[in-house]
C-alpha positions in Angstrom: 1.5 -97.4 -74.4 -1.2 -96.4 -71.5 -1.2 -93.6 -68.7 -3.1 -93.7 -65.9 -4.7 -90.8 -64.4 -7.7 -90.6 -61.7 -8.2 -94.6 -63.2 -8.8 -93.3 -66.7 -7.0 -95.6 -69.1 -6.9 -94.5 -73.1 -4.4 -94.9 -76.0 -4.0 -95.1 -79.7 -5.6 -98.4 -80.5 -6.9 -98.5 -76.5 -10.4 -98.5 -78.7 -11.5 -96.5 -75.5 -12.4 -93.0 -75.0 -11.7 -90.5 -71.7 -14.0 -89.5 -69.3 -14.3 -85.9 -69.9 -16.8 -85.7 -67.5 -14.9 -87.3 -64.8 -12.1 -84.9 -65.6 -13.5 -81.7 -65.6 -15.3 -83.1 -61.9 -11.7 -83.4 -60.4 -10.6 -80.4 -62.1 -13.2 -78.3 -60.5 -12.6 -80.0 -57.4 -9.3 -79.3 -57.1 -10.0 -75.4 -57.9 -12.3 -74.9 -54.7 -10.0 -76.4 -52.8 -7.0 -74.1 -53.9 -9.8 -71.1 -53.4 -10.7 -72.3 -49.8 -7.3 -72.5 -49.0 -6.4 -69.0 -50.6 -9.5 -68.1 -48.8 -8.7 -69.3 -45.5 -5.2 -68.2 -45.7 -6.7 -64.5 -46.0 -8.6 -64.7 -43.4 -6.0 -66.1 -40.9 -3.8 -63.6 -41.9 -6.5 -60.6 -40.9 -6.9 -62.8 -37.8 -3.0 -62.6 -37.1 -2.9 -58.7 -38.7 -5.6 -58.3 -36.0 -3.8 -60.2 -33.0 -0.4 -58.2 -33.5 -2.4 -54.5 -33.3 -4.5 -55.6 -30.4 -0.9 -56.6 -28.8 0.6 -53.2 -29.7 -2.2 -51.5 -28.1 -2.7 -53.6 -25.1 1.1 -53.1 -24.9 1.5 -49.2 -25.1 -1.4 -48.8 -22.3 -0.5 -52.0 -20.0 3.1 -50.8 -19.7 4.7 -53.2 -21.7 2.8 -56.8 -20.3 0.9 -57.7 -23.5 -2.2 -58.1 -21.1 -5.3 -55.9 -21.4 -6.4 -53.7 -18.9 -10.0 -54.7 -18.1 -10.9 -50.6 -18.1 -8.6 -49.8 -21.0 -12.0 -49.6 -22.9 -14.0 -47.1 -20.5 -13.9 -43.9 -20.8 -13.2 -41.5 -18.5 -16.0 -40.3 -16.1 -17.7 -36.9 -16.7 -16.3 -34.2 -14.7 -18.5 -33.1 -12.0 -19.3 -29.2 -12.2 -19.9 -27.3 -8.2 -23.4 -27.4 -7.6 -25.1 -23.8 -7.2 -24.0 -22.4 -4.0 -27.3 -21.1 -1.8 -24.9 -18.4 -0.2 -25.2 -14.7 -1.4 -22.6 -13.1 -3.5 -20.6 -10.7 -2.2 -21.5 -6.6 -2.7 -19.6 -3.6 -2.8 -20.7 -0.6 -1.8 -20.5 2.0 -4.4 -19.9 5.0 -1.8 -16.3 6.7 -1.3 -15.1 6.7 2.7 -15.6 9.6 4.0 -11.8 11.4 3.5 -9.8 12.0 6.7 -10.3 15.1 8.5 -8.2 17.8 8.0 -5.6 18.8 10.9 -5.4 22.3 10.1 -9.3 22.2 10.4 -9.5 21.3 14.2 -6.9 24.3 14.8 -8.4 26.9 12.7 -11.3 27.7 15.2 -11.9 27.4 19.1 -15.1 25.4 18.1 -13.0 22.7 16.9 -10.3 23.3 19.0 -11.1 21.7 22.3 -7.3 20.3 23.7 -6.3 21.7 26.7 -3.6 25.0 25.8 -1.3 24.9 28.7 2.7 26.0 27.9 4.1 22.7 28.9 1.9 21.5 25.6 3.6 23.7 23.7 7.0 23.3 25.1 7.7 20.3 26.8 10.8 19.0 28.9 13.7 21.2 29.7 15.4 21.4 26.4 14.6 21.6 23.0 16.6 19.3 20.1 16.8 19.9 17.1 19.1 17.7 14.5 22.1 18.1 16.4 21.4 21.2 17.8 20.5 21.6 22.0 18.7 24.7 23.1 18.2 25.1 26.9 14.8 25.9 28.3 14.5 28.9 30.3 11.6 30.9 32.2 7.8 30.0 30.9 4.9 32.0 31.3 1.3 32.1 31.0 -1.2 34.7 30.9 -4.9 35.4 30.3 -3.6 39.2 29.8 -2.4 38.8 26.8 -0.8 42.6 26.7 1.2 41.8 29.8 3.9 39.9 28.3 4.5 42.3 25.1 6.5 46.0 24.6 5.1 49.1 22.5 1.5 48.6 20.7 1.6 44.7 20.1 0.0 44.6 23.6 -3.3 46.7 22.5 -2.9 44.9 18.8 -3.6 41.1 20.6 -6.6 42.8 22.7 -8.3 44.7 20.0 -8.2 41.4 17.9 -9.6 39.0 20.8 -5.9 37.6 22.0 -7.6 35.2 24.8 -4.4 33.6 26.1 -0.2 34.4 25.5 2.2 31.7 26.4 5.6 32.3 26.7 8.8 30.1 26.5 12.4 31.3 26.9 15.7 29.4 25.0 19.5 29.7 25.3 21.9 28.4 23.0 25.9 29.8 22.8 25.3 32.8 24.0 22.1 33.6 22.3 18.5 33.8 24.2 15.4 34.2 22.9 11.9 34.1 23.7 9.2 33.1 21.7 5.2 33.4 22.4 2.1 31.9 21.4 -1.1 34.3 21.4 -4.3 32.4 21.0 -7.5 33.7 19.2 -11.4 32.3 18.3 -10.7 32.2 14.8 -7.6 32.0 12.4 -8.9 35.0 10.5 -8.3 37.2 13.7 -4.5 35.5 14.1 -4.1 36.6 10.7 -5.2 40.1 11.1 -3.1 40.4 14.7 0.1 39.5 12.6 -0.5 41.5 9.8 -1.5 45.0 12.2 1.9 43.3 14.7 4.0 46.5 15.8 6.5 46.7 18.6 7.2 43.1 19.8 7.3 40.3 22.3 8.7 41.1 25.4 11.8 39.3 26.6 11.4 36.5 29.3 14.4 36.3 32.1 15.0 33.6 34.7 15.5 29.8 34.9 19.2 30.4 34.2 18.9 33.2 31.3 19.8 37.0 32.7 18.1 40.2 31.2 18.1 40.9 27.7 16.9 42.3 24.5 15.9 45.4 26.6 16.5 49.2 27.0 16.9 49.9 23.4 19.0 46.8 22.4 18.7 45.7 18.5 17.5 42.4 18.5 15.7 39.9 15.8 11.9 40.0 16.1 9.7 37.8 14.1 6.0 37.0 13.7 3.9 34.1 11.9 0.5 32.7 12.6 -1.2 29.3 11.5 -4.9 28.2 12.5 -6.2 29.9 15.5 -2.4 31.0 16.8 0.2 33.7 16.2 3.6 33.1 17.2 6.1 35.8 17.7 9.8 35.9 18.4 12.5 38.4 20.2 16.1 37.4 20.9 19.7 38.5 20.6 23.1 38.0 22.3 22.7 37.2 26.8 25.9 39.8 26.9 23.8 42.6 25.3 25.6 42.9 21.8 23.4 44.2 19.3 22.6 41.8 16.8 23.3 42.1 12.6 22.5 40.7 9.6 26.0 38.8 9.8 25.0 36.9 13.3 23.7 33.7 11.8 23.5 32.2 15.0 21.0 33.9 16.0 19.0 33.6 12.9 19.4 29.5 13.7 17.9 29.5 16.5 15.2 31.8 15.4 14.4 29.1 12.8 14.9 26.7 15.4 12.1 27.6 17.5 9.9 29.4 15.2 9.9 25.8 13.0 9.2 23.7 16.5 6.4 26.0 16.9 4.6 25.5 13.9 4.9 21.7 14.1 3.5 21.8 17.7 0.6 23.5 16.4 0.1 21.2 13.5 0.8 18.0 15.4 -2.2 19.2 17.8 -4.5 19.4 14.9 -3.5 16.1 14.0 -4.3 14.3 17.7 -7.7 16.3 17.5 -8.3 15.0 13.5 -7.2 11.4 14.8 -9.8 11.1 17.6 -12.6 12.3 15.5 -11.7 9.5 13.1 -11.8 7.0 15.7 -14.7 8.2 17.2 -17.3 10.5 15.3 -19.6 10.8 17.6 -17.3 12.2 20.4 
C-alpha cells in the first residue's frame, strides 16, 4: 500500500523513511500564505470600511453626488473685525436746557411787558364765543385817566396805586349787559393791592347797540380779580333796569363768561412774549 503526498512515498515494508523536513517546509509554507491572505483581507476591508465613510461624508456635504467638493476640506475664512474708525465719538453735554420761560413772568411787570395794550388786544372782533354761548360787543373805551371810567372811590383807588391805563369793553347777551375793564399797573404787587383796597365799581359803558344801565342806584353784579400786572373788574345787570338777585344765573354766566376770557387774554399775552424770547434771547 503507498500514498503519495508532496512526492513522498513511505509504507510498512516501503524500507523508506518520510521527509520530515520536507514536510514541516510545506507546512510552514502554507501557514504564511493563509496569514497573508488573512492579512490582506484585513487590510482591504479597512480600505473598503474607509471608502464607504469617505462616501457618506462626501455625500452629506455634496448634496447627495458621491463627489467631493474640492473646498469641503477648508475652513472657513476668519471673520474680518471694522478697523478703528479715525472719526471722534460722539459727546453729550452734561448741562440741562435752560427751562422755558415763564408766561406769567413777562406779564407780572411792565419791564417785561413790552406788547402793545390797546382794547382791540384785549377784545377782539365784534362778538365774543364761548362753547355755545354768543355775547355781542358793544361800546369800547380807552383811557390814560384811569378814574374816568369808574363810580364812587375805585377812581382814586386805581390812581393812588399807579393805574396807568383802563380799557373798557361792553357785552350783551338775552337781555343782560355788562361791562368789564382792564386797569393796568408797573407791577403785579400794585394790581394786587388795587383789588384788595377796590370800593365802589366800574362804571357802566352804553352805546354800540346797548342802552343805559346799571345806573342811578340800580343793584347789579360787580366783580373784581387781578393776575400779573392787570386788574380786571366787572358791572352788569338786566338792559330793562331790573335789579338783579342771587336767583339770575344768567347773569352770573355771563359774568363768568367774560371774567374767564379775560384772564386767558392776559395769560395768552404772556405766552406770545415767553415764546419770542425763546426763539430769540437776545431780542
Amino acid at each position: 500500500m503507498s500514498f503519495g503526498q508532496g512526492g513522498a512515498s513511505w509504507g510498512p515494508g516501503g524500507g523508506g523513511t518520510p521527509d520530515w523536513a520536507a514536510l514541516a517546509e510545506r507546512s510552514a509554507a502554507r501557514a504564511r500564505r493563509k496569514k497573508l491572505l488573512m492579512i490582506g483581507g484585513g487590510v482591504l476591508a479597512t480600505v473598503a470600511i474607509g471608502a464607504i465613510v469617505t462616501t457618506a461624508v462626501v455625500t452629506s456635504n455634496g448634496g447627495g453626488t458621491g463627489k467631493a467638493d474640492k473646498n469641503a476640506s477648508r475652513l472657513p475664512a476668519p471673520a474680518e473685525l471694522p478697523a478703528e474708525s479715525s472719526a471722534p465719538a460722539p459727546s453729550f453735554s452734561s448741562v440741562a436746557p435752560p427751562p422755558p420761560p415763564d408766561p406769567k413772568e413777562y406779564i407780572s411787570s411792565a419791564e417785561k411787558d413790552k406788547a402793545p395794550v390797546t382794547v382791540e388786544g384785549f377784545f377782539p372782533g365784534r362778538k365774543l364765543t364761548m362753547g355755545d354761548r354768543v355775547h355781542l360787543k358793544g361800546a369800547t373805551s380807552s383811557s390814560a385817566k384811569c378814574a374816568t371810567g369808574t363810580q364812587g372811590a375805585l377812581g382814586a383807588v386805581l390812581t393812588n396805586n399807579g393805574c396807568t391805563q383802563l380799557l373798557r369793553a361792553t357785552y350783551r347777551r338775552d337781555g343782560v349787559a355788562m361791562t368789564i375793564g382792564v386797569a393796568v399797573f408797573a407791577t403785579e404787587a400794585r394790581a394786587k393791592k388795587a383789588v384788595d383796597q377796590a370800593s365802589g365799581g366800574l362804571a357802566s359803558l352804553s352805546g354800540g347797540g346797548v342802552g343805559t344801565f346799571c345806573r342811578g342806584g340800580t343793584v347789579c353784579l360787580r366783580t373784581s380779580n387781578s393776575y400779573g400786572r392787570y386788574a380786571y373788574f366787572t358791572i352788569g345787570g338786566f338792559e330793562n333796569g331790573k335789579r338783579v338777585t342771587t336767583a339770575d344765573k344768567n347773569v352770573y354766566a355771563v359774568n363768568k363768561d367774560l371774567t374767564d376770557f379775560t384772564f386767558r387774554q392776559i395769560h395768552r399775552r404772556g405766552q406770545l412774549q415767553a415764546s419770542r424770547a425763546a426763539a430769540d434771547p437776545n431780542s
